[in-house]
C-alpha positions as CSV (number, residue, x, y, z in Angstrom):
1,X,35.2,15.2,45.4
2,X,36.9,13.3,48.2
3,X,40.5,14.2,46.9
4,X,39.7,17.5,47.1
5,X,41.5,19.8,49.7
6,X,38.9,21.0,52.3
7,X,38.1,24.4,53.7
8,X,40.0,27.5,53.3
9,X,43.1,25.8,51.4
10,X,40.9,25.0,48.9
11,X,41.3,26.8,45.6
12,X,37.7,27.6,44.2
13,X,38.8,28.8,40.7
14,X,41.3,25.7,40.1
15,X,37.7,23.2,41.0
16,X,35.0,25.6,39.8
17,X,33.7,23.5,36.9
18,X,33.9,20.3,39.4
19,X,32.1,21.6,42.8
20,X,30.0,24.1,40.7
21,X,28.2,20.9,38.8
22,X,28.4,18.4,41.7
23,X,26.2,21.2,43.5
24,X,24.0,21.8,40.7
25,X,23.4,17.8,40.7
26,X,22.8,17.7,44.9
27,X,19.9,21.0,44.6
28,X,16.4,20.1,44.6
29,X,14.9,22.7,42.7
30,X,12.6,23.5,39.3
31,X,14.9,23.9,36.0
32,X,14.4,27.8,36.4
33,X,15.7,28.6,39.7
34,X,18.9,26.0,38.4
35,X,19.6,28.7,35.9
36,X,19.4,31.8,38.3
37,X,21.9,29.9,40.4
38,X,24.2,29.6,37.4
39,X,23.7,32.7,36.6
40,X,24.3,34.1,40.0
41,X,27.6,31.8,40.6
42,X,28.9,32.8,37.4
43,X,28.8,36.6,37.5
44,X,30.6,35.6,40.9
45,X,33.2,33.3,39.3
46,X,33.8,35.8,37.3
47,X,34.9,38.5,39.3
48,X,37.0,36.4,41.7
49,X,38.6,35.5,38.0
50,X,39.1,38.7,37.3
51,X,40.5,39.8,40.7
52,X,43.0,36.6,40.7
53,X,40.7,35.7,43.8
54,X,41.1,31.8,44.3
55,X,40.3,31.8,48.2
56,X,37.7,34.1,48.5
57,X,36.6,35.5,51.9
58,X,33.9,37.1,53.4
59,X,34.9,40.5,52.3
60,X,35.3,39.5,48.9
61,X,31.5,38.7,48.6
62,X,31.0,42.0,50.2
63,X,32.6,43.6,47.7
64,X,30.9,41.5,44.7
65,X,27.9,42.9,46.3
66,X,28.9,46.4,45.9
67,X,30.6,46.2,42.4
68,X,27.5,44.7,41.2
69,X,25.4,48.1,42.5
70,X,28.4,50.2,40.9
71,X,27.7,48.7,37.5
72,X,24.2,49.4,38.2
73,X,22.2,46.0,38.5
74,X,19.0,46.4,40.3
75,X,19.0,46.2,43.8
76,X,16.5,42.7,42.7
77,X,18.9,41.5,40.7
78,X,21.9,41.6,43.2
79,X,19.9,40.2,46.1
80,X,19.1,37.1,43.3
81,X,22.9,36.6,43.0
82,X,23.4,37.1,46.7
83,X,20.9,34.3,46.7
84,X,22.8,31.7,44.8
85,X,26.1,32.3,46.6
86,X,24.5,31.7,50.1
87,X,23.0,28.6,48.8
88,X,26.5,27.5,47.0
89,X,28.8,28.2,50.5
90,X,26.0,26.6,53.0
91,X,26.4,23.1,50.6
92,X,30.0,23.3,50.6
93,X,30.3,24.1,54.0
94,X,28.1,21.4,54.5
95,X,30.0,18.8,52.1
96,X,33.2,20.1,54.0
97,X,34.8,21.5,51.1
98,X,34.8,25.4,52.0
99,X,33.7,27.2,55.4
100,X,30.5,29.7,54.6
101,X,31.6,33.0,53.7
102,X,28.4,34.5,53.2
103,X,27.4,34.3,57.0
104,X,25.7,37.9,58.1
105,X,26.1,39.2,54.9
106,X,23.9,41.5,54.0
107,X,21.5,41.9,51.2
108,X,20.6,45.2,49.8
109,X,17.3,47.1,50.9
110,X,14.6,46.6,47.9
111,X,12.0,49.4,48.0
112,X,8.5,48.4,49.1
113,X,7.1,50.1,46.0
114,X,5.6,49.0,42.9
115,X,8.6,48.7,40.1
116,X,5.6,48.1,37.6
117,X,2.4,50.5,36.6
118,X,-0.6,49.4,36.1
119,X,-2.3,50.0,33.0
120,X,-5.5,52.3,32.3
121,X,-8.7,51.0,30.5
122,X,-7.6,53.2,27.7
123,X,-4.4,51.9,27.4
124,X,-5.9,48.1,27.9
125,X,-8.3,48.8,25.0
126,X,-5.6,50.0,23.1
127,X,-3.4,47.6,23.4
128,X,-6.4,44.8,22.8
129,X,-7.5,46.5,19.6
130,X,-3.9,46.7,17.6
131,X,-3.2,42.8,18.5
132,X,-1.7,41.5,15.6
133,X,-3.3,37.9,15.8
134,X,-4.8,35.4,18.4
135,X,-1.8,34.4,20.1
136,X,-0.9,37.9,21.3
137,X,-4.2,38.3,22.6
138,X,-4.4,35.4,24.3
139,X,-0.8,35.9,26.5
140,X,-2.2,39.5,27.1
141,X,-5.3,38.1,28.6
142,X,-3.9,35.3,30.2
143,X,-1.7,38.2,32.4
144,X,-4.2,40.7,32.5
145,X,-7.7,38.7,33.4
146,X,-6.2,35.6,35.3
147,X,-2.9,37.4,36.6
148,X,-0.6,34.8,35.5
149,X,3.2,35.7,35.2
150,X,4.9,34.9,32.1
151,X,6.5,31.5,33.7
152,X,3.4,30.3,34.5
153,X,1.9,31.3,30.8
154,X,4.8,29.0,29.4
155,X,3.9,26.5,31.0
156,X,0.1,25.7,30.6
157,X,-1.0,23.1,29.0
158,X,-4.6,22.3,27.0
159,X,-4.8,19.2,30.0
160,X,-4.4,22.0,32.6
161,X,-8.1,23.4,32.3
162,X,-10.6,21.7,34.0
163,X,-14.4,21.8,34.6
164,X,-15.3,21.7,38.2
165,X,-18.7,22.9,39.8
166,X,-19.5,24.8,36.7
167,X,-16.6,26.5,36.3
168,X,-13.3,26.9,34.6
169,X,-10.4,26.4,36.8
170,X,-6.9,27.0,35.6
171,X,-3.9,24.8,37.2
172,X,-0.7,26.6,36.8
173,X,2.7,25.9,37.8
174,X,4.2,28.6,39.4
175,X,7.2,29.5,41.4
176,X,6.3,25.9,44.1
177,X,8.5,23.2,43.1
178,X,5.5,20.5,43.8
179,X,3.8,20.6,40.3
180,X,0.7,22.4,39.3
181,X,-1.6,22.7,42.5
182,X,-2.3,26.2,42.6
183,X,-5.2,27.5,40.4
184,X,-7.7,30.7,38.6
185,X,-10.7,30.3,37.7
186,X,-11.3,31.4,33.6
187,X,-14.1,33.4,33.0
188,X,-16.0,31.5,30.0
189,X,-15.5,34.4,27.6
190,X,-12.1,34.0,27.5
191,X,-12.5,30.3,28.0
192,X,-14.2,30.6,24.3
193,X,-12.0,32.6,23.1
194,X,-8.9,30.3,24.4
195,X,-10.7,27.3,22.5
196,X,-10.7,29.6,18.7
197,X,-7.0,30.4,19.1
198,X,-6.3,26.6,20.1
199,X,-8.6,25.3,16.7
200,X,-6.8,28.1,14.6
201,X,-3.3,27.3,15.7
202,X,-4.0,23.4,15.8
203,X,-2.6,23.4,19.7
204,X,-2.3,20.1,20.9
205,X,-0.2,20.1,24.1
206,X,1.2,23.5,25.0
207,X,-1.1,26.3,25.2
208,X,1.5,29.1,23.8
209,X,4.0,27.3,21.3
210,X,7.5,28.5,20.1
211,X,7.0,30.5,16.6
212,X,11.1,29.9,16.0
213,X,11.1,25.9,16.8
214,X,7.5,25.4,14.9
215,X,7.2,21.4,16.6
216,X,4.6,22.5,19.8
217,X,7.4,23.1,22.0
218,X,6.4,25.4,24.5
219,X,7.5,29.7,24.1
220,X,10.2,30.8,26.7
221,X,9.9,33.5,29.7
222,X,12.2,35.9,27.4
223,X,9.8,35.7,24.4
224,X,6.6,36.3,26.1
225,X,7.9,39.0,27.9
226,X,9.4,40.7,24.5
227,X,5.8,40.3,23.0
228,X,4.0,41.9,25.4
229,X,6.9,44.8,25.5
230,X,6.4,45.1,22.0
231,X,2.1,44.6,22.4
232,X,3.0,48.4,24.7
233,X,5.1,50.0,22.4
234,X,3.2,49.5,19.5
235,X,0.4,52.2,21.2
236,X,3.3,54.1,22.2
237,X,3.7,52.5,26.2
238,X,7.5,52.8,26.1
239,X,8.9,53.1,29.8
240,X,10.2,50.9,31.7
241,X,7.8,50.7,34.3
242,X,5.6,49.0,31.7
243,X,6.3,44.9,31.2
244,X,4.7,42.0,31.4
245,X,4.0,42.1,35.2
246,X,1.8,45.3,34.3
247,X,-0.7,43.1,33.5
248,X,-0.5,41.3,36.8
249,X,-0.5,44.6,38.5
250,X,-3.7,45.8,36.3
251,X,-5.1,42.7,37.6
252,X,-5.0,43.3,41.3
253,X,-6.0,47.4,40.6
254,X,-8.6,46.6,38.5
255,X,-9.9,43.5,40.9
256,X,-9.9,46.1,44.0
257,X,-11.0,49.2,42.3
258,X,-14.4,47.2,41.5
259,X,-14.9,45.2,45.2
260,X,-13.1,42.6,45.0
261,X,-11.5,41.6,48.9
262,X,-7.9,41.9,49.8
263,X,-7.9,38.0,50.3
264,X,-9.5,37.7,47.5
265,X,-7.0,39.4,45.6
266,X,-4.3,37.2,47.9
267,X,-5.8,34.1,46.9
268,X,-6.0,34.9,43.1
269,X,-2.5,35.8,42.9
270,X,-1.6,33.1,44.8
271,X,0.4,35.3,47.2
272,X,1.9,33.5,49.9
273,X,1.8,36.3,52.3
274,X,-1.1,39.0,52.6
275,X,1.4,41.6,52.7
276,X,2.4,40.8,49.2
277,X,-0.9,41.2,48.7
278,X,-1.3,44.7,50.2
279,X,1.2,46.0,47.9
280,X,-1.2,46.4,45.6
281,X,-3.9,48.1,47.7
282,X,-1.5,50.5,49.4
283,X,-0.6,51.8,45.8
284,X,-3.8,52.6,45.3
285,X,-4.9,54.2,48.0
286,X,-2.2,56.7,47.5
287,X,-3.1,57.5,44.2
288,X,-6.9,57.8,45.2
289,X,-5.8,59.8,48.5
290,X,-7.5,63.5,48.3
291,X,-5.2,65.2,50.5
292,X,-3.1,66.6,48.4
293,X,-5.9,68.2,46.4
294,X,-7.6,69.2,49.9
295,X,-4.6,71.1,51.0
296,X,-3.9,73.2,47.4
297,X,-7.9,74.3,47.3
298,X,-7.5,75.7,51.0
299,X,-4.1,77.3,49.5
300,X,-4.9,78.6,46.2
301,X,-8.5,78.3,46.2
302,X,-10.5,76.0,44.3
């Protein structure tokens, strides 16, 4: 990298494939977040590329901002690729090879609300009762009574349950890059239930194997979020506010609707923040607040 030109005279498109690896190599992160930055410095790549950009400026990452909300990305999706630039210019910057052009840029204002609905009892029943086999069932469960996201479902392993103080703990990996430390605990229902699947599918190693590779490899993100889409729309749950963090959601509702503490619900979900947390709570409060029914009675009568 050292015969590179540094700074502003440096022509990003002409070196892409060079600095863009050399930084990939230098990050200290889990396989997954490597591919969002790909994807992220890519879609950005590409638009200098198609703008015959090869010294981009600030401005031109302001304006990949706002193209990207013109073609209608979600407002998640562009602060994600905002993400990955920042990170890219700060290391080049910091190797010298091009000033940071992403200082006191701006990412886009997410709203606070829920993008995901939680499901009813109904619907859970439903969706339960026209499971096509074991498998389903157990990634539905795995969401909806431990409130594991569909990473962290890839990614258990027989090895990660555990018997501690007469209970089940579960060790998942989750979005921490220090290895499996956080944990739920397994209610021994679905504990026995988890051990039939595993005897009927012969698991060994991976908890949820791929169907297309058939060796024990382990299913991807993009597959166990397609089944459980296709677990809703089977029962005729087709909106996009229904996906595989409904489950997640139901989770929390569920957990708080029936006593469970706020920190309770933190530590479950293995929030980071309380406020996360609250999310979940202030969603349903809103739906259980009476007002609105107070106010039409003393209206129209009731």
């Amino acid at each position: 990298m050292k015969d590179m030109v540094k700074f502003e005279t440096l022509d990003l498109l002409s070196n892409e494939n060079k600095i863009v690896s050399e930084y990939l190599q230098f990050i200290d992160v889990v396989d997954t977040s490597i591919e969002t930055y790909k994807k992220g410095l890519k879609a950005f790549f590409l638009y200098l590329r198609e703008n015959n950009i090869n010294r981009p400026t600030r401005q031109d990452v302001i304006d990949f901002r706002e193209e990207l909300k013109r073609d209608g990305h979600s407002l998640s999706t562009v602060n994600t690729y905002l993400v990955s630039i920042r990170n890219f210019f700060k290391w080049t910057n910091y190797k010298e090879l091009y000033t940071d052009i992403t200082l006191n840029v701006k990412s886009v204002t997410v709203s606070r609300e829920h993008k995901r609905e939680a499901l009813t009892d109904e619907q859970i029943n439903l969706v339960l009762s026209k499971a096509k086999n074991k498998k389903e069932k157990a990634i539905f469960l795995l969401g909806l009574c431990c409130g594991l996201r569909a990473n962290e479902i890839c990614n258990v392993r027989i090895s990660d349950f555990v018997s501690k103080g007469g209970k089940i703990l579960l060790y998942v990996l989750g979005k921490a890059r220090d290895g499996k430390v956080d944990y739920v605990v397994v209610d021994k229902k679905l504990y026995d239930f988890l051990k039939q699947y595993v005897e009927e599918y012969n698991i060994i190693d991976y908890l949820i194997t791929s169907d297309y590779k058939n060796d024990g490899s382990k299913v991807t993100n993009k597959t166990i979020r397609y089944i459980v889409k296709e677990m809703f729309r089977r029962v005729g749950i087709d909106d996009k506010k229904y996906s595989m963090h409904s489950c997640r959601h139901s989770f929390a509702t569920m957990a708080i609707k029936n006593g469970a503490d706020i920190r309770e619900v933190q530590q479950a979900l293995r929030h980071r923040s309380l406020e996360t947390s609250m999310i979940y709570l202030h969603d349903l409060e809103a739906r259980n607040n009476p007002c609105g029914n107070i106010v039409s009675n003393l209206i129209l009568g009731g």
